[in-house]
N, C-alpha and C positions, 0 to 999 in steps of 0.2 A: 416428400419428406424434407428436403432441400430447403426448399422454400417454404415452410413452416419452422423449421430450427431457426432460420434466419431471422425471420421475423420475430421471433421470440426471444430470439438474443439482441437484436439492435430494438426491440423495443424495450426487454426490459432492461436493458444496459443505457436507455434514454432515461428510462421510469426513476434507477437507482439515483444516478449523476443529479435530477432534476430533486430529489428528494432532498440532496443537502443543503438547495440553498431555500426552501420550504420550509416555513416554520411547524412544528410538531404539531397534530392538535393538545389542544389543550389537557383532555382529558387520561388520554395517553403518555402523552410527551417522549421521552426518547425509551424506547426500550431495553436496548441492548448494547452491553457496551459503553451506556451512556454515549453514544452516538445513534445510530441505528434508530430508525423511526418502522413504524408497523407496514406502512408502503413500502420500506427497503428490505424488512423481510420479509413481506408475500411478494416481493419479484425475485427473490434468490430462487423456490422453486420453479420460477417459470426461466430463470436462466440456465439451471442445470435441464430440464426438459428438452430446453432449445440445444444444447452443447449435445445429448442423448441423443437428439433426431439428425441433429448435423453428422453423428458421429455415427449412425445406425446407416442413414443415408450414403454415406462416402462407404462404406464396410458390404454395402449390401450391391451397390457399382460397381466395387473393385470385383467380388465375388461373379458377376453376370457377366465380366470380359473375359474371363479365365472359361 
């Protein structure tokens, strides 16, 4: 679970970062915020995912040394 949160956070925290300097498409253009493009909010669920398995992961370790 470790190494699935991870990758989910460092990629979609590549995905977000990579979106600002990408122009919108056209048809959308910015959604939210008037910043925020459609790519930067379909990777916020995959970084809350990734934080949840990171977080499930370390909780469910500490639990099996005890």
């Amino acid at each position: 679970m470790a190494v699935s949160g991870l990758f989910l956070i460092g990629y979609g925290s590549f995905r977000f970062l990579v979106e600002f300097v990408r122009t919108p498409d056209n048809h959308l253009g910015f959604i939210a915020f008037d910043w925020m493009t459609m790519g930067q909010l379909l990777t916020l669920p995959m970084l809350i995912a990734g934080f949840i398995l990171m977080g499930l992961a370390y909780s469910r370790n500490r639990q099996l040394k005890t």
